[in-house]
Backbone bond lengths (Angstrom), bond angles and torsions (degrees), N, CA, C in turn:
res aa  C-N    CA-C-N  psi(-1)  N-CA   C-N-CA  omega(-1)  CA-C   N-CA-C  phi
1 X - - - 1.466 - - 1.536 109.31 -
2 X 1.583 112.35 171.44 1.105 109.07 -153.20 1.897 91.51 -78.35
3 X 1.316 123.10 159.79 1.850 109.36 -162.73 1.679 90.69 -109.36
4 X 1.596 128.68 -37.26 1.122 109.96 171.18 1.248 122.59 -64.51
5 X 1.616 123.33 -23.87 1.599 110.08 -170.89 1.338 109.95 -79.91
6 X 1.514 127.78 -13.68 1.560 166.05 -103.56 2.164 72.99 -138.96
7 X 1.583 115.46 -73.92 1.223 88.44 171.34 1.639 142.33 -72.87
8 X 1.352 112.49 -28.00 1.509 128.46 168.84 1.515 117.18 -28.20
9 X 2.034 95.65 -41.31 1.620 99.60 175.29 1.221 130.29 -96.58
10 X 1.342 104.45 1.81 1.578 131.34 -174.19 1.822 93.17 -92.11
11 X 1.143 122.99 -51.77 1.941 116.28 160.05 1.184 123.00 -55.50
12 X 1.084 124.72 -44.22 1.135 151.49 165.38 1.687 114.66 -23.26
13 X 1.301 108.30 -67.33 1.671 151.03 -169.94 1.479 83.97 -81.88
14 X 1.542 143.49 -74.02 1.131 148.34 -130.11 2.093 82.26 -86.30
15 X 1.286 121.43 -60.15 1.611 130.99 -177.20 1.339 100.21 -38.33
16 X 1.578 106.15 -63.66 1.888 113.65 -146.25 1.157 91.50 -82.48
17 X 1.714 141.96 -25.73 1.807 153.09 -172.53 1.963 94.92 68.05
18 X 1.047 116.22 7.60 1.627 117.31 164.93 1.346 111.37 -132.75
19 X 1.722 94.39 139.84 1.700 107.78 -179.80 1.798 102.08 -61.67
20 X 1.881 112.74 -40.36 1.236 93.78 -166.96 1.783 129.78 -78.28
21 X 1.598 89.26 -15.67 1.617 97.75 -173.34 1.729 90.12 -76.90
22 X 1.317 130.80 -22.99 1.331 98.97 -169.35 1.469 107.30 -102.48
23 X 1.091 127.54 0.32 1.523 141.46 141.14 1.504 118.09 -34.73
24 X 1.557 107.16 -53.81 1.174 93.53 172.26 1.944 132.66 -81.45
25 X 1.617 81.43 -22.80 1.757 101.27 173.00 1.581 118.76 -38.86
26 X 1.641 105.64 -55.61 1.097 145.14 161.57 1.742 122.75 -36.61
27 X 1.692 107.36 -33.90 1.250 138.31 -161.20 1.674 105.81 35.29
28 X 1.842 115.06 65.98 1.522 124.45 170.89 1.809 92.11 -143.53
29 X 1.440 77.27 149.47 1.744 93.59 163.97 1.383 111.85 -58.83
30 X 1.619 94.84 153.57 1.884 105.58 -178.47 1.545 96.86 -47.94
31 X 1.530 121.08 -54.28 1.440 118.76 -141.21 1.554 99.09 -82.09
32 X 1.702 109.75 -1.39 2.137 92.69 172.25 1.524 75.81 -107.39
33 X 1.061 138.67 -11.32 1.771 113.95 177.79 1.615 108.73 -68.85
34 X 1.629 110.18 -34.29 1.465 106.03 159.89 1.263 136.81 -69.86
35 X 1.176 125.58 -23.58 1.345 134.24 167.20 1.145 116.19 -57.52
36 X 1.606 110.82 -42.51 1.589 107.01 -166.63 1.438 80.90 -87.51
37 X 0.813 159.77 -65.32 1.461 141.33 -149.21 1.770 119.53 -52.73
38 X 1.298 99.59 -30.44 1.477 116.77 -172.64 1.918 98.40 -86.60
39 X 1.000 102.55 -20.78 1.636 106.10 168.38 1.364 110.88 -55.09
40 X 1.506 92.06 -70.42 1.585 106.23 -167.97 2.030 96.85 -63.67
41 X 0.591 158.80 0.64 1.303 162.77 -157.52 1.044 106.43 -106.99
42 X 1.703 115.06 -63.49 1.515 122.65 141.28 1.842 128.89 -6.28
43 X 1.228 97.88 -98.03 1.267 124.48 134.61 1.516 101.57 20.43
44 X 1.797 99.45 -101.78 1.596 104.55 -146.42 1.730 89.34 -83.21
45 X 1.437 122.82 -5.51 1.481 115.70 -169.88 1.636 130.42 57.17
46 X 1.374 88.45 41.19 1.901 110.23 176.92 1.807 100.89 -167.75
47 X 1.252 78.00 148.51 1.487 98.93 170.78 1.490 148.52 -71.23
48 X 0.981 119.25 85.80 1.554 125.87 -157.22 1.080 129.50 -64.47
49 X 0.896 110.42 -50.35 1.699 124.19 167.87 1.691 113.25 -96.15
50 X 1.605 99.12 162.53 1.160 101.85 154.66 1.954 125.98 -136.11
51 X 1.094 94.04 104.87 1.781 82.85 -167.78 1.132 126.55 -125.50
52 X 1.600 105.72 161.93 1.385 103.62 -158.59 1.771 107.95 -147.55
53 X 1.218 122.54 -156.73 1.468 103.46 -164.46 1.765 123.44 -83.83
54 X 1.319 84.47 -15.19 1.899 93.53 168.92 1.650 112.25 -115.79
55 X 1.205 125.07 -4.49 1.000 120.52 -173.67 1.402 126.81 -159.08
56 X 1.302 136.84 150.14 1.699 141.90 174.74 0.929 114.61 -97.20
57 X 1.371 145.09 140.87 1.767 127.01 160.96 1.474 103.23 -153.19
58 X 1.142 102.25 126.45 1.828 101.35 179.26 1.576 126.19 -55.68
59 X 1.016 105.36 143.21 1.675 113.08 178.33 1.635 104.14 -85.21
60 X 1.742 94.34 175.75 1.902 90.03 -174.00 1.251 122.66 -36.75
61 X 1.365 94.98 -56.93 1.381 123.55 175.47 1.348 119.46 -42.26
62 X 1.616 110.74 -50.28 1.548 94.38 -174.33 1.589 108.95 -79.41
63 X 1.262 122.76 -38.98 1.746 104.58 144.27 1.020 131.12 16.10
64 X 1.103 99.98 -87.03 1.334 111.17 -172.46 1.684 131.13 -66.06
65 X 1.411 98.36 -27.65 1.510 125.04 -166.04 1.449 87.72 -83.05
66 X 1.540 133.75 -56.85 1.654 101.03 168.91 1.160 163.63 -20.06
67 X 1.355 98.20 -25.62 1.726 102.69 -167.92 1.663 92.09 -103.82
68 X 1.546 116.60 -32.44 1.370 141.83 -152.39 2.461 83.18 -70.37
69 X 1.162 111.15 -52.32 1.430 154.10 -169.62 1.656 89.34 -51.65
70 X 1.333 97.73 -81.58 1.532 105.65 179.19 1.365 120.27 -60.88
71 X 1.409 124.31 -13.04 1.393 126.23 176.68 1.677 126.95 -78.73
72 X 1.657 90.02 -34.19 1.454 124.38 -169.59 1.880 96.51 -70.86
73 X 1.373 99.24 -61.23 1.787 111.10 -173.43 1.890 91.21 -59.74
74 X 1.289 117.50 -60.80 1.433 99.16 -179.03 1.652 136.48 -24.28
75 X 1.472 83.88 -59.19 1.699 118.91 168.60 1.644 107.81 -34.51
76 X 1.425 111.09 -72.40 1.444 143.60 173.39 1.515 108.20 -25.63
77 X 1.717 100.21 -61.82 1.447 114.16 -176.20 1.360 120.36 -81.56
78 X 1.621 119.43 -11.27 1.153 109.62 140.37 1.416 148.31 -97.46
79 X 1.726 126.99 13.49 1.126 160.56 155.55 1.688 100.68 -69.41
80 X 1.202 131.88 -16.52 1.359 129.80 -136.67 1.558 75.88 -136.95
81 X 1.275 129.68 -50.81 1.759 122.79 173.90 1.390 122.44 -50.96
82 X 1.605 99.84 -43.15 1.568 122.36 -158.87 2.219 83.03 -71.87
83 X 1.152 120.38 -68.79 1.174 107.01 -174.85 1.295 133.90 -58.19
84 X 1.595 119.50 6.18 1.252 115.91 157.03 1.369 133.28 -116.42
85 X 1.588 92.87 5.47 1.773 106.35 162.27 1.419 116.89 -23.06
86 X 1.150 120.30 135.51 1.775 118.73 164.02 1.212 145.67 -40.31
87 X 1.410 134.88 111.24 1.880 111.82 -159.09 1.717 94.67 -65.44
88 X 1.257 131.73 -27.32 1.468 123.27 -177.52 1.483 112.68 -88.58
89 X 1.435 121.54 18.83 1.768 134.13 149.22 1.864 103.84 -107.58
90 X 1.102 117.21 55.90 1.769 98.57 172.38 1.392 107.64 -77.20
91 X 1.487 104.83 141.86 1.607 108.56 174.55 1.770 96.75 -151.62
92 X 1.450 99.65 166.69 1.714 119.73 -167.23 1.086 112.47 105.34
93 X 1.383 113.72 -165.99 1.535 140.49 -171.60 2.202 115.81 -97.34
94 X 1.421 92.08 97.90 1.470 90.93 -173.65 2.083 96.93 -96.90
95 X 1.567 109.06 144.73 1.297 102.56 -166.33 1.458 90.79 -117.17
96 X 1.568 127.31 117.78 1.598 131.66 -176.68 1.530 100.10 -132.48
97 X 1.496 94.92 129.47 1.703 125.71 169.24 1.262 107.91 -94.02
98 X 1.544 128.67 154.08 1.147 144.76 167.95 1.540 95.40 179.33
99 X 1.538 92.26 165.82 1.544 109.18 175.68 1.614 122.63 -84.30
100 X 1.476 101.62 128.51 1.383 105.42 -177.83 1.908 131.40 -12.35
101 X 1.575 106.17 -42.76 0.933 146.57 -158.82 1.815 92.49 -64.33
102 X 1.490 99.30 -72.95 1.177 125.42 -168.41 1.739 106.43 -58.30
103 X 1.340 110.98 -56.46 1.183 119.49 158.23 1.570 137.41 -18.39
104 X 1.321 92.64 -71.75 1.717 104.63 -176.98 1.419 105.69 -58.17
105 X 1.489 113.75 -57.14 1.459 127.39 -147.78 1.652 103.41 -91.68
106 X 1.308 112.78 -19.16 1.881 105.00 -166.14 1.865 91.43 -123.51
107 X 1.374 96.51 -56.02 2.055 110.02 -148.56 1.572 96.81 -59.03
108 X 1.300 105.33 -44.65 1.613 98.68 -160.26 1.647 128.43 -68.08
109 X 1.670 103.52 -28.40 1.604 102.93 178.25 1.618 87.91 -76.14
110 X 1.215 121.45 -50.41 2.141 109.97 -176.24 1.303 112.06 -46.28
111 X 1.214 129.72 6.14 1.565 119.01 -153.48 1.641 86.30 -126.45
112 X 1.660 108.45 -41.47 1.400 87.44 179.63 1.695 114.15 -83.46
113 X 1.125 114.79 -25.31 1.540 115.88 150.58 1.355 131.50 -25.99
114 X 1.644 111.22 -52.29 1.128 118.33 167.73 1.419 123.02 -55.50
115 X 1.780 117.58 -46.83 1.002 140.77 -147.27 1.964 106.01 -79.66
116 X 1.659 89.52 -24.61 1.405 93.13 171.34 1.215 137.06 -76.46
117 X 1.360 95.64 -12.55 1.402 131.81 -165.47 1.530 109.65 -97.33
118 X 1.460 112.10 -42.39 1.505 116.87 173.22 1.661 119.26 -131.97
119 X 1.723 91.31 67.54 1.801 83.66 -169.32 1.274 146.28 -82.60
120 X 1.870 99.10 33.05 1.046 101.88 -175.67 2.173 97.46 -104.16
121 X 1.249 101.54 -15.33 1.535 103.49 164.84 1.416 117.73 -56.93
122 X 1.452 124.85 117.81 1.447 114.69 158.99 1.619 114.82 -112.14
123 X 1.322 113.71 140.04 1.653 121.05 -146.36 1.656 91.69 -98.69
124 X 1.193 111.96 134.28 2.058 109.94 158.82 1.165 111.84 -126.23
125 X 1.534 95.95 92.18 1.828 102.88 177.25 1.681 103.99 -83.61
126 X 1.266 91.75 150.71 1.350 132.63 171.89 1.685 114.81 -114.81
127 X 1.350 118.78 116.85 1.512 124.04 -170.68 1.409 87.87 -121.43
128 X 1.829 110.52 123.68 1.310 118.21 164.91 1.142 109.44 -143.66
129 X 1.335 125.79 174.22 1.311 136.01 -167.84 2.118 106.29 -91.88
130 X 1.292 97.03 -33.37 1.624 110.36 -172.13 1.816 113.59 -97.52
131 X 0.984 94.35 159.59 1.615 105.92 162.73 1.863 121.17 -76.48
132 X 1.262 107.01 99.78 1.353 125.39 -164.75 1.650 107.08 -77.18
133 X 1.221 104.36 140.74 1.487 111.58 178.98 1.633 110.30 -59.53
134 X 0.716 150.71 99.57 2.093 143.41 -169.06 1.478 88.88 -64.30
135 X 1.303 143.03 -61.77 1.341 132.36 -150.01 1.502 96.30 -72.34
136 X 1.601 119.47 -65.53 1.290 124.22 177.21 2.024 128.12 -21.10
137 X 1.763 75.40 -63.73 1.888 84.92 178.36 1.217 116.65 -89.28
138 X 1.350 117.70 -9.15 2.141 122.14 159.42 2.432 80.23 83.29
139 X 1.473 89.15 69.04 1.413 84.69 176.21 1.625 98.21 -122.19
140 X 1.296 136.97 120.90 1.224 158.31 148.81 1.855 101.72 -10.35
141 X 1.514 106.03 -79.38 1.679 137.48 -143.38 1.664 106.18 -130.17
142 X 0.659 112.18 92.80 1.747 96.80 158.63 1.355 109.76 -125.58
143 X 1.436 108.26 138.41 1.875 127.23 -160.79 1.468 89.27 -113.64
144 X 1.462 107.52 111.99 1.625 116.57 -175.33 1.592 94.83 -121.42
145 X 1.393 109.77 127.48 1.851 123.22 151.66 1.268 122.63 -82.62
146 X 1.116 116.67 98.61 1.397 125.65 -168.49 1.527 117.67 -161.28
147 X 1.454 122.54 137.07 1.275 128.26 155.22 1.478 130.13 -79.15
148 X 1.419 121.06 0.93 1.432 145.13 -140.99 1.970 93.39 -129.01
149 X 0.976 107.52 2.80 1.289 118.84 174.86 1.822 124.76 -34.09
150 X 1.700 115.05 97.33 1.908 88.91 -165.91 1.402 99.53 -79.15
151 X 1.676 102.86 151.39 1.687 108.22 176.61 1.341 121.43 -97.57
152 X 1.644 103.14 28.49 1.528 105.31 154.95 1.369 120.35 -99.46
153 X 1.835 111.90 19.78 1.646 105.41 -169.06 1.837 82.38 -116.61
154 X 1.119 106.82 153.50 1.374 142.36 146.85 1.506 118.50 -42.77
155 X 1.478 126.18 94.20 1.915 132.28 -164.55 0.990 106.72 -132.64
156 X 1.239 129.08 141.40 1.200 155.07 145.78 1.070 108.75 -87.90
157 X 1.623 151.39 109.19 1.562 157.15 145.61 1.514 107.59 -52.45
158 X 1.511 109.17 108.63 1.773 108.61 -172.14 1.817 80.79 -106.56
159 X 1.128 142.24 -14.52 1.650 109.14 -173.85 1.509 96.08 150.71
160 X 1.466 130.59 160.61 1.563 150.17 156.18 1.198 127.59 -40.05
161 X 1.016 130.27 136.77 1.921 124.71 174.67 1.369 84.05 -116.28
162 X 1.136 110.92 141.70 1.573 134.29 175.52 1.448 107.95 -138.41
163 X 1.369 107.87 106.86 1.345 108.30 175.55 2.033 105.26 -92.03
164 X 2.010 92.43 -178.30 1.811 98.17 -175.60 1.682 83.63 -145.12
165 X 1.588 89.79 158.03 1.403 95.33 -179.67 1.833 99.02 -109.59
166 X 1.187 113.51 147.57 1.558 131.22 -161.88 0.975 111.39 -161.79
167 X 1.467 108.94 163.73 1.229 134.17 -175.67 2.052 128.53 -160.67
168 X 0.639 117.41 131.84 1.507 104.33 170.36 1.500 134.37 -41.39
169 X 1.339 155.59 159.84 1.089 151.95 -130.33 1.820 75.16 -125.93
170 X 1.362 126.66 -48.45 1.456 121.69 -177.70 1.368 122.38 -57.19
171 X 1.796 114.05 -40.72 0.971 118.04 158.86 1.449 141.37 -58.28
172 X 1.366 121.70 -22.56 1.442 157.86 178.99 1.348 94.32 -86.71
173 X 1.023 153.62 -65.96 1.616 161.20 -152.55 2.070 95.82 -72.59
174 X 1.266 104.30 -42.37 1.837 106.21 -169.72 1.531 77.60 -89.65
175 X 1.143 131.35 -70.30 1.752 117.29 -144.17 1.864 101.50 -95.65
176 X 1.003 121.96 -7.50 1.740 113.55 -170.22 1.139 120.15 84.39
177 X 1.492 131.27 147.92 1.322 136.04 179.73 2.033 109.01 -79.36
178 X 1.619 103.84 120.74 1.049 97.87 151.51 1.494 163.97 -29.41
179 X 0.863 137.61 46.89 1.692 152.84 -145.86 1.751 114.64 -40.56
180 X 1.710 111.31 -47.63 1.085 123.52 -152.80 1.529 99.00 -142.06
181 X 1.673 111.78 159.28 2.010 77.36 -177.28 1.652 111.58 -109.97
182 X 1.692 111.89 31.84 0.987 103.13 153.75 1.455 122.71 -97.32
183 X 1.825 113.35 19.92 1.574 120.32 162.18 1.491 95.73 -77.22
184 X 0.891 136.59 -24.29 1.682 143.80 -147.77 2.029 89.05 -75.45
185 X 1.211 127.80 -16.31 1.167 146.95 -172.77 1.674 101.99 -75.48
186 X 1.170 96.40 -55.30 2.055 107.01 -174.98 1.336 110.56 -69.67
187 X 1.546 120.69 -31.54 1.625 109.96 -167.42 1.630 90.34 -87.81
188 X 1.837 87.53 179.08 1.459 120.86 178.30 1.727 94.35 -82.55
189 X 1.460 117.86 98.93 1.562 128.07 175.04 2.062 94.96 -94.79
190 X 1.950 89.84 118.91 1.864 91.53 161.89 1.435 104.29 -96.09
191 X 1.334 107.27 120.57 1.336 114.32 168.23 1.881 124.43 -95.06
192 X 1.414 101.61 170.24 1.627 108.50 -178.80 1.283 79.14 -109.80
193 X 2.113 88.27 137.58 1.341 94.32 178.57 1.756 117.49 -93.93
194 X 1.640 122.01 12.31 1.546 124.34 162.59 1.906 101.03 -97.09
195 X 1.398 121.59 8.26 1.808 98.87 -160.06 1.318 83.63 -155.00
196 X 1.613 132.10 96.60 1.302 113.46 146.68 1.604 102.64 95.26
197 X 1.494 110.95 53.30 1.461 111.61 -158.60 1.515 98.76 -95.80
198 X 1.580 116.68 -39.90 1.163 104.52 -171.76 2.054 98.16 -139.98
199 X 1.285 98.44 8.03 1.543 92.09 165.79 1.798 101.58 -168.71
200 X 1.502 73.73 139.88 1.774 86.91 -169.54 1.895 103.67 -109.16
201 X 1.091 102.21 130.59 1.612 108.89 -168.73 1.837 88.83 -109.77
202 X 1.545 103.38 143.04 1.265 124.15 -175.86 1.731 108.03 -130.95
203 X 1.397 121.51 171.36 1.382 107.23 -173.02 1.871 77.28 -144.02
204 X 1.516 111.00 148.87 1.362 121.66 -156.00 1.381 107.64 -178.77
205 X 1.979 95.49 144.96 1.602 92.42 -168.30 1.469 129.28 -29.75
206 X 1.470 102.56 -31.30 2.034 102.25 -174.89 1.546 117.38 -87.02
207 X 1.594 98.03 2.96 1.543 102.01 -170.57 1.853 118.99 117.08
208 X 1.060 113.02 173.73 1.496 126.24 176.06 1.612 99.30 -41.76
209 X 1.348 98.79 150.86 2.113 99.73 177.04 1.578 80.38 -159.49
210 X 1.143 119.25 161.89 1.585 147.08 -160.96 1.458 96.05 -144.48
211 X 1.259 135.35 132.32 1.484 149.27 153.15 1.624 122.78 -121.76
212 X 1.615 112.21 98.83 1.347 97.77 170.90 1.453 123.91 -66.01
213 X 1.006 139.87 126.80 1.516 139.83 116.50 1.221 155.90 -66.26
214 X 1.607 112.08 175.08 1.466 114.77 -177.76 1.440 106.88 164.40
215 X 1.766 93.67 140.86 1.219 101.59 -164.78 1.658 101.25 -147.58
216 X 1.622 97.43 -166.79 2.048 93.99 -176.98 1.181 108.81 -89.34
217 X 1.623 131.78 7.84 1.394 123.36 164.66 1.460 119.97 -162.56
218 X 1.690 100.08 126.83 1.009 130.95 154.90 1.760 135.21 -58.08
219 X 1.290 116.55 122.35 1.543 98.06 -175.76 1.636 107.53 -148.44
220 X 1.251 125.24 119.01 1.762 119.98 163.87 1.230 107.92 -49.67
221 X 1.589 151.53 -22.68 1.317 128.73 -140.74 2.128 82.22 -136.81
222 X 1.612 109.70 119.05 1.500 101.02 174.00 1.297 121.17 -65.57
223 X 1.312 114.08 -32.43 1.583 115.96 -173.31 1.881 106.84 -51.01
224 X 1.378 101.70 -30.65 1.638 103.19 -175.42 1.021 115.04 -57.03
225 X 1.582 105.04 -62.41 1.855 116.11 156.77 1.332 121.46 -53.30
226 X 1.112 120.19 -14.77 1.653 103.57 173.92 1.941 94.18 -85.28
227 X 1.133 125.05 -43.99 1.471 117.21 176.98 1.395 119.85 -48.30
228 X 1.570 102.72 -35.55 1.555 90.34 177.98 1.063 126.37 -90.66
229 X 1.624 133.95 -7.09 0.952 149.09 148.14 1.363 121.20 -37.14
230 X 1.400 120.46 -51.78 1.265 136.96 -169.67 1.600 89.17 -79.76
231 X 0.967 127.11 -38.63 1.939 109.49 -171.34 1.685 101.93 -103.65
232 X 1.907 116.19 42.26 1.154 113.23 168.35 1.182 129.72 72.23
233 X 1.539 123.28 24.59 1.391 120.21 -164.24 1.322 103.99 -106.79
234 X 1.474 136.59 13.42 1.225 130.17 -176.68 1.949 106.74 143.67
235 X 1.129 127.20 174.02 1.445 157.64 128.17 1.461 116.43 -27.52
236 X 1.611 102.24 96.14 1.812 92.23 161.21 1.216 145.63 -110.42
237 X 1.139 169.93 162.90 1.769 144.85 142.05 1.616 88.11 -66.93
238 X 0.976 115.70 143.13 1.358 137.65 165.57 1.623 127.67 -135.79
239 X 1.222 118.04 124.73 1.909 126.20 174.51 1.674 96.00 -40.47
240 X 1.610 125.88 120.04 1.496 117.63 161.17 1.390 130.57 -50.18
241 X 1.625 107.16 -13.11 1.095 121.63 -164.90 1.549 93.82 -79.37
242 X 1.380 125.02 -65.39 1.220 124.74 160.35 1.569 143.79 -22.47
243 X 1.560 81.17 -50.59 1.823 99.91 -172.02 1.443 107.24 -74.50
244 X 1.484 110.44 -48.30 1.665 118.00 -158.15 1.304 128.15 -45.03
245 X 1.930 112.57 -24.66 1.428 136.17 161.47 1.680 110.49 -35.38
246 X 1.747 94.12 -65.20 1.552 119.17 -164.83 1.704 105.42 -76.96
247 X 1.017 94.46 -25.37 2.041 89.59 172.45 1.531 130.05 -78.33
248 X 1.415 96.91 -31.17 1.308 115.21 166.46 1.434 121.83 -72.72
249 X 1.123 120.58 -28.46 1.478 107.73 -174.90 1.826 98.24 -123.03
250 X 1.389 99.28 34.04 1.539 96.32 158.32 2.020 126.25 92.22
251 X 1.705 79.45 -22.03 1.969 81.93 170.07 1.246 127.82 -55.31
252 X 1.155 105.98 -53.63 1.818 131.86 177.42 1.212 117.80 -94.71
253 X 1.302 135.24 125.31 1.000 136.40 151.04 1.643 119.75 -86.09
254 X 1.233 123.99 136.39 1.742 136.24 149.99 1.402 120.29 -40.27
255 X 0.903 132.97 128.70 1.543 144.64 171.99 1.573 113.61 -127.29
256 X 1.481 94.11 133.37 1.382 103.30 163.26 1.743 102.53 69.31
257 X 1.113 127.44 46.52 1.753 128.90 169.15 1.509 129.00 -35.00
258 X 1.390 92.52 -27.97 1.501 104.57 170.02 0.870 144.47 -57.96
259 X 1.590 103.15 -44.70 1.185 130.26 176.57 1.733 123.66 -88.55
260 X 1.452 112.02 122.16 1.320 111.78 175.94 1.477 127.92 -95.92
261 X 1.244 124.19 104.61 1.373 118.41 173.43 1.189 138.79 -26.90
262 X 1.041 134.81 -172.11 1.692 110.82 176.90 1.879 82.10 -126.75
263 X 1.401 101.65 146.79 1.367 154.09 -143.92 1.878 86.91 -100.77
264 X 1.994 103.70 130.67 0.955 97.92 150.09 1.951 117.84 -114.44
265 X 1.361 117.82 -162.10 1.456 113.00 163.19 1.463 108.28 -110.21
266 X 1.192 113.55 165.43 1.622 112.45 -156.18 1.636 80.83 -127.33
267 X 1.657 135.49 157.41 1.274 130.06 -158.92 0.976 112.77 173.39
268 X 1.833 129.74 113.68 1.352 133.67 -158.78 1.835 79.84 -109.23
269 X 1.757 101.38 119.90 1.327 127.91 160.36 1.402 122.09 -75.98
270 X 1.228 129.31 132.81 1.435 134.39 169.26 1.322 110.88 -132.85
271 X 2.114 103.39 -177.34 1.103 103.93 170.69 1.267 133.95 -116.82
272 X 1.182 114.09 0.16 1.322 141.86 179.12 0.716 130.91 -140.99
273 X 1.678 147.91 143.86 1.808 127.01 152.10 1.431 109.46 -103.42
274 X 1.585 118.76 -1.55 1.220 123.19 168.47 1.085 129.12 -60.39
275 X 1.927 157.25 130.27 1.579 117.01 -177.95 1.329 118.49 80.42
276 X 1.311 125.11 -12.06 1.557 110.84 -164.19 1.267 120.60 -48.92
277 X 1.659 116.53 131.35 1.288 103.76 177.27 1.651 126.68 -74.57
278 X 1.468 120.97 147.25 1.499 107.26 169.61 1.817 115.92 -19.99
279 X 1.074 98.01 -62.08 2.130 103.40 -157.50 1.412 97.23 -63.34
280 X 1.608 122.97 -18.76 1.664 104.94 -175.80 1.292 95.13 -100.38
281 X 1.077 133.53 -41.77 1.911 134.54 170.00 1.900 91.87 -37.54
282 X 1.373 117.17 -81.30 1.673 120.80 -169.11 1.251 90.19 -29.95
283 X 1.133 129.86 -77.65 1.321 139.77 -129.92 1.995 114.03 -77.41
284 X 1.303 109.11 -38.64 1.296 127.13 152.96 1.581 115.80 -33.10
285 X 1.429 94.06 -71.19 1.469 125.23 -178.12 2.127 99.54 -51.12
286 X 0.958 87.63 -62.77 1.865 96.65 178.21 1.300 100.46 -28.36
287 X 1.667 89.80 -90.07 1.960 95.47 -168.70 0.982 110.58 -49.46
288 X 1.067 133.40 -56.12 1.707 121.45 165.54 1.093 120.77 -7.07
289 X 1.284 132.72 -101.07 1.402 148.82 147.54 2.075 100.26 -14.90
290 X 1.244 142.96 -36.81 1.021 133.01 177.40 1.988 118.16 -77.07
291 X 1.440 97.50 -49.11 1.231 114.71 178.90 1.569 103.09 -41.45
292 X 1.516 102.96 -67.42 1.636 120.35 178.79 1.470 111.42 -41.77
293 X 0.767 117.85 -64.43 1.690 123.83 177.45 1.338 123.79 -49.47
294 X 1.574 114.28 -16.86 1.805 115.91 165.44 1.128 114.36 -95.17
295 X 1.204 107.71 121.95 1.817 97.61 169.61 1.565 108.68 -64.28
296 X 1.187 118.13 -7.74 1.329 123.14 171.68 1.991 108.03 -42.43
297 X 0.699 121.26 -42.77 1.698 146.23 -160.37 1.645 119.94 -100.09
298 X 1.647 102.71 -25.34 1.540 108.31 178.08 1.513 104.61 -70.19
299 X 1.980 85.95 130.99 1.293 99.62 172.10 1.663 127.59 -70.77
C-alpha cells in the first residue's frame, strides 16, 4: 500500500485519538483506515498503537514514529513541489559537451545570452574533442556536428555546418593562390583527423569532385588548425562559424568560391524525452531559437 498515505492516517489516528473520527478526516472507511495502519505496522515491524473499545493511544513506538511521520510527508511534499516547478522558472546545474571549437567561437556568447535570460541556471561545460558517454560523464546536452549520427540516441537537428576552404594572405604570397581544386593537391593542406583527413569532397557546378590531400599537420581539435592557418602554416577546411571572424577583417582569405564543401548536421543530444527537466527543455528551446537566427547554420 501506498506508505505515505499509510502515514497521513497514522497522524491522523494519533491527532483525532480515534480510528473513526480520523477515518472520516481522511474521507475512507474505518476498515481501509485499518488496513493502512496495519501496513505501516508491517512496515516499521512494531506496534503503534494501542486500541481498544473507547479509545486509541500510541505505544513507545508510535511516539516516536510521529515526528519521524511528519518529517517523511514534509520531505514528500517537497519532492512533489520541486516537480511541478514551471518549465519557464528553470533553475540548477545543466552539464553541456561540445567541441572546443564550437565552444570558444559560437557556444559561449549564446550561453551567456541564455544565462541572462535564465539566471537561476548555472551551465558546466565540458569541451572535448570525442563523443562523450551522457550517462557515464552525468552530461545533460551534448551538441554534436556530425553526419555519422547513431539513431539509437535522442536529437534535436538545430541547423547545417558549412565549412570554407582558406588560407592566409602570407601563405598565398610564398606558395600562390589555388585556382582549381585539383591545385588543392600541391599545397601544405592541415587536416582534421575525424573529417576530411586525407580527402576533401566538394559539390560544384559539374557535380561531386574528391581531392586528396596532405600536409605537415594533423590535428583532432579545429581551433588548432584554424590557429595555424592564420600564422601561415598551410590550407584549411574550416567550420564558417569559426572562420567568418578571420575573413572579414582580413586574416583569412576564401578559396575556391565555387566549390562547396560537403555539409555537416549540427544536433543537440539527450537522454531522455521522458521527465525532462526545466534547464534541458530552456535550454533545447534556446539554441533552437539561436541556431535559427544565424544564417551561420542555414541549411
Amino acid at each position: 500500500m501506498d506508505r505515505l498515505r499509510a502515514m497521513q492516517v497514522f497522524l491522523a489516528v494519533a491527532e483525532q485519538g480515534s480510528l473513526t473520527a480520523a477515518a472520516e478526516r481522511m474521507e475512507m472507511s474505518r476498515a481501509m483506515a485499518t488496513r493502512y495502519l496495519a501496513s505501516l505496522e508491517d512496515w516499521v515491524g512494531a506496534r503503534l498503537l494501542h486500541r481498544s473499545t473507547r479509545k486509541v493511544t500510541l505505544t513507545h513506538m508510535g511516539t516516536e514514529m510521529v515526528s519521524r511521520c511528519r518529517q517523511m510527508l514534509a520531505i514528500g511534499e517537497e519532492m512533489t513541489a520541486l516537480g511541478r516547478l514551471p518549465d519557464e522558472a528553470p533553475r540548477g546545474i545543466l552539464r553541456l559537451t561540445a567541441s572546443m571549437s564550437l565552444g570558444q567561437a559560437w557556444l559561449a556568447q549564446r550561453l551567456g545570452e541564455y544565462q541572462a535570460r535564465y539566471p537561476s541556471v548555472a551551465v558546466d561545460m565540458l569541451l572535448v574533442d570525442r563523443a562523450v558517454n551522457l550517462v557515464e560523464e552525468r552530461i545533460d546536452l551534448a551538441i554534436r556536428i556530425t553526419n555519422d549520427l547513431d539513431p539509437n540516441l535522442i536529437a534535436r537537428r538545430f541547423g547545417t555546418c558549412r565549412s570554407v576552404i582558406c588560407a592566409s594572405p602570407a601563405y598565398l604570397e610564398r606558395h600562390g593562390v589555388p585556382l582549381r581544386a585539383a591545385d588543392l593537391a600541391l599545397h601544405n593542406c592541415l587536416t582534421y583527423s575525424y573529417f576530411g583527413k586525407s580527402l576533401w569532397r566538394f559539390d560544384s557546378a559539374e557535380g561531386p569532385q574528391s581531392v586528396p590531400v596532405s600536409g605537415t599537420l594533423t590535428a583532432n581539435e579545429s581551433s588548432v588548425l584554424l590557429a595555424a592557418t592564420v600564422h601561415g602554416s598551410g590550407v584549411s577546411l574550416q567550420p564558417r562559424y569559426a572562420a567568418t571572424p578571420l575573413l572579414r577583417d582580413g586574416r583569412l582569405v576564401a578559396l575556391l568560391p565555387e566549390l562547396e564543401p560537403a555539409t555537416l548536421g549540427v544536433y543537440g543530444v539527450y537522454g531522455s524525452r521522458r521527465h525532462m527537466p526545466a534547464t534541458l527543455r530552456s535550454m533545447l528551446d534556446f539554441l533552437g531559437e539561436a541556431f535559427a537566427a544565424d544564417p551561420l547554420w542555414k541549411a
